[in-house]
Structures are given as C-alpha cells and as structure tokens.
C-alpha positions, 0 to 999 in steps of 0.5 A, spaced: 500 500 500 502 506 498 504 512 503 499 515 500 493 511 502 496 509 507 496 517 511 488 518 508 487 510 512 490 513 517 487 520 518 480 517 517 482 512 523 483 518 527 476 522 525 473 515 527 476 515 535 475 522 535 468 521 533 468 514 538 471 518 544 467 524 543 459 520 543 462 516 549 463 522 552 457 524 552 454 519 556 459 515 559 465 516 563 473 513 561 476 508 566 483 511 567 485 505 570 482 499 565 485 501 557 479 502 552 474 502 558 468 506 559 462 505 564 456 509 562 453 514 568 446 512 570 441 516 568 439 518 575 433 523 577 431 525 585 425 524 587 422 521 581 416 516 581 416 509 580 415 509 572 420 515 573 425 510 575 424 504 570 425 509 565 432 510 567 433 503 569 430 502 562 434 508 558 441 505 563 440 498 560 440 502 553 447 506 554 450 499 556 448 497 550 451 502 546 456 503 550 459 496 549 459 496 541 462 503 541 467 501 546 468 495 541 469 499 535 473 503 538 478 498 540 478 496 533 480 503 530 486 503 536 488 497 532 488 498 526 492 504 528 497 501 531 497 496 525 499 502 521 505 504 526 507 497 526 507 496 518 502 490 517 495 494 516 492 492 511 493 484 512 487 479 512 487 476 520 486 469 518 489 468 512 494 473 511 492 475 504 491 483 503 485 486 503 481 489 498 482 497 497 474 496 497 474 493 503 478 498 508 475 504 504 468 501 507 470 499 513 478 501 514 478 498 521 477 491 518 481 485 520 479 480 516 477 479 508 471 478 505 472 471 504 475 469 510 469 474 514 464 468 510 
C-alpha cells in the first residue's frame, strides 16, 4: 500500500476515535485505570416516581448497550492504528492475504477479508 493511502487510512482512523471518544463522552465516563474502558453514568433523577425510575433503569440498560459496541469499535480503530505504526495494516487476520482497497475504504478498521469474514 502506498504512503499515500496509507496517511488518508490513517487520518480517517483518527476522525473515527475522535468521533468514538467524543459520543462516549457524552454519556459515559473513561476508566483511567482499565485501557479502552468506559462505564456509562446512570441516568439518575431525585425524587422521581416509580415509572420515573424504570425509565432510567430502562434508558441505563440502553447506554450499556451502546456503550459496549462503541467501546468495541473503538478498540478496533486503536488497532488498526497501531497496525499502521507497526507496518502490517492492511493484512487479512486469518489468512494473511491483503485486503481489498474496497474493503478498508468501507470499513478501514477491518481485520479480516471478505472471504475469510464468510
């Protein structure tokens, strides 16, 4: 892969871990102490009914949800960013073949092919 490609596959990684950072931190707060981990704040109102409160229960469950896929998401964009500084990004995790040019253009933290993913 060219140096080229290679520096605008990194800039777009960037914007999505800015992007991935910045909405999580809309509802949830960074464990300094555990790398990649976020817990989101419960949603807590005083003094509130109890149909209040199972909507914050409810709105709580939803955050984690989020949270979890978010906090995945943005372990695989560190990733491939750090595949870039090491010099393998753009390789397939099981069979080792480059991946398509297409593929990371839709999807540039991908780990694995098209045909190994099927």
């Amino acid at each position: 892969m060219n140096k080229k490609i290679l520096e605008e596959f990194r800039q777009k990684l960037e914007e999505q871990k800015k992007s991935l950072e910045k909405e999580l931190e809309s509802f949830a707060k960074e464990d300094k102490d555990l790398k990649n981990n976020w817990s989101a704040n419960y949603p807590n109102r005083e003094n509130g009914s109890m149909e209040e409160e199972a909507d914050e229960a409810q709105e709580y469950d939803n955050l984690l949800s989020l949270e979890h896929s978010m906090e995945l998401k943005l372990q695989d964009v560190n990733l491939a960013l750090e595949k870039i500084k090491k010099g393998n990004y753009g390789i397939c995790e099981r069979c080792g073949k480059k991946l398509d040019i297409k593929r990371l253009e839709a999807c540039p933290e991908a780990k694995i092919c098209i045909k190994c993913k099927k």
